[in-house]
Phi, psi and omega in degrees: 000150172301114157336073130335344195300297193290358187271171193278148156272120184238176154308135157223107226221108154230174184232153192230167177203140168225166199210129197240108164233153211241195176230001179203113204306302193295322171272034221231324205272309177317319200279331192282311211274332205065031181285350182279161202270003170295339187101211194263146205304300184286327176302311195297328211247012178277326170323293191292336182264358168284349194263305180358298208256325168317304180282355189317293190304341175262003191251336175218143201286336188256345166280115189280161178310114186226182175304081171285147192245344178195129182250118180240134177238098184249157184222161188205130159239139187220079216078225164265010179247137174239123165248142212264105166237123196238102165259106185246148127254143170225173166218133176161178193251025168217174179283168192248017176326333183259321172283007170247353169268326148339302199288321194278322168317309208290310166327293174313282206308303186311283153309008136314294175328307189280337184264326176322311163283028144205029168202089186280008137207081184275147175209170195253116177239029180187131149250147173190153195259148197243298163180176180193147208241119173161324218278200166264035171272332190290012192228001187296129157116335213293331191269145175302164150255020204227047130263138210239150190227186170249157139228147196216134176254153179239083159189142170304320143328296167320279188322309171309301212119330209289344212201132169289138171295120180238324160315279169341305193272346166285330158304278213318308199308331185277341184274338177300326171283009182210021160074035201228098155325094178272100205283317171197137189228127195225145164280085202258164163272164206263037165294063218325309189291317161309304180325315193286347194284322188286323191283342169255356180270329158293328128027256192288335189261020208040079207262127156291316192233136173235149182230106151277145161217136188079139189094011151262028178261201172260345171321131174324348201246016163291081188252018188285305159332278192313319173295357215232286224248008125341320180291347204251156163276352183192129142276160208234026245279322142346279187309306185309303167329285178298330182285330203278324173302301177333315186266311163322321192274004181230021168176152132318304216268034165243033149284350185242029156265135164252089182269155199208145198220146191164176193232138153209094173081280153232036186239147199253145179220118199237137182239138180246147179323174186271254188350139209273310177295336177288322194275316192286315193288322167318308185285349183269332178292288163315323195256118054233049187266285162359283170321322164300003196295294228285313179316286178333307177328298179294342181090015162273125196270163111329057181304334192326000000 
């Protein structure tokens, strides 16, 4: 199966549709009245696509096993035709888009089953996914594309020589991948007046984003919080909130980031672990939503 760790968990919602056709107006009738003699039509196979959307993950190899939190089965008869909808929700981190056309075939697959002695041509003419809600396709566009960022490693080691950046550059990889100009990437000591010098001289040249790594731990020379957050005019504790929920469910020890998050005037500054793995798993937990901060800005509001 496809690797999933990193992705977010979110509300996720499809609907699936299958279409059922009889051949005859009596059955139609049938079916209204509870004359088939398998019994009743719509109860059974609503039975069956709830058993459906349960076996998906044992029946196709790449669908992983998920919450499902809600199954809705609805029928629209139109004619001689019933069409068949399978509404699934989950929170989780991939979509349920395959287990609601699955829920709705098996349905479709039942009443086949159940009509077939008394009406032999009945037939199934359509599966198709109707929509679905959740993912990150639903955040595609959403964003400005004229944002320019910073990025700042904080460590004394680096900065020496003594030690290669890999943090730094796993931010730059993500914002790149989230359409974000990264305008300058720079390597500092672990200095309260540098830190502070860089975040306002980016700023002043109207920078949208500065990203720190390093220097949010607890060791006597972790001065990046402190040195940050004079600067902000609002902290954003939200942002903290998710990296830290984020990180917490893959090590323990990401309880003892102190990561911070905040504004100063319409530029967003965020300081992130040091560890290369602490700098990826923080942008994938916030980004690319996180980047709706600059929509806010301008006063555009957010219905999703």
């Amino acid at each position: 199966m496809i690797d999933i760790t990193s992705k977010t968990t979110t509300l996720r919602t499809a609907t699936a549709q299958a279409v059922v056709k009889v051949s005859r107006e009596e059955t139609i009738r049938a079916i209204n009245e509870g004359k088939i003699p398998k019994g009743d039509v719509f109860a059974m196979s609503r039975a069956a696509g709830l058993l459906g959307v349960k076996k998906t993950p044992l029946l196709l190899p790449d669908c992983h096993p998920m919450p499902i939190e809600y199954t809705g089965i609805e029928y629209e008869i139109s004619g001689m035709e019933i069409t068949v909808f399978c509404t699934l929700k989950t929170i989780y981190k991939t979509g349920a888009e395959v287990e609601a056309m699955h829920g709705a075939s098996v349905v479709a697959l039942n009443m086949y089953d159940m009509l077939k002695p008394v009406d032999k041509g009945v037939e199934i003419l359509q599966i198709k996914l109707v929509s679905k809600k959740g993912g990150k396709s639903d955040f595609n566009d959403r964003f400005r594309k004229d944002l320019a960022a910073a990025v700042v490693v904080c460590s004394d080691s680096i900065s020496a020589g003594k030690k290669e950046d890999r943090a730094g550059k796993e931010i730059i990889r993500k914002l790149e991948a989230c359409q974000v100009t990264v305008a300058d990437y720079a390597i500092i000591p672990d200095e309260k007046d540098i830190i502070q010098q860089k975040a306002q001289a980016y700023q002043a040249q109207g920078i949208d984003l500065v990203i720190y790594t390093g220097g949010t731990g607890l060791s006597p020379r972790d001065v990046t919080p402190e040195a940050l957050e004079p600067l902000l005019d609002r902290t954003i504790p939200g942002i903290d909130e998710a990296i830290r929920k984020h990180g917490q469910e893959r090590t323990p020890y990401a309880m003892l980031s102190r990561s911070l998050a905040g504004t100063m005037g319409q530029t967003l500054v965020l300081a992130l672990p040091g560890s290369t793995m602490g700098a990826k798993e923080s942008m994938d937990a916030v980004f690319p939503p996180l980047l709706h901060i600059f929509r806010v800005f301008e006063g555009v509001r957010h219905d999703g």
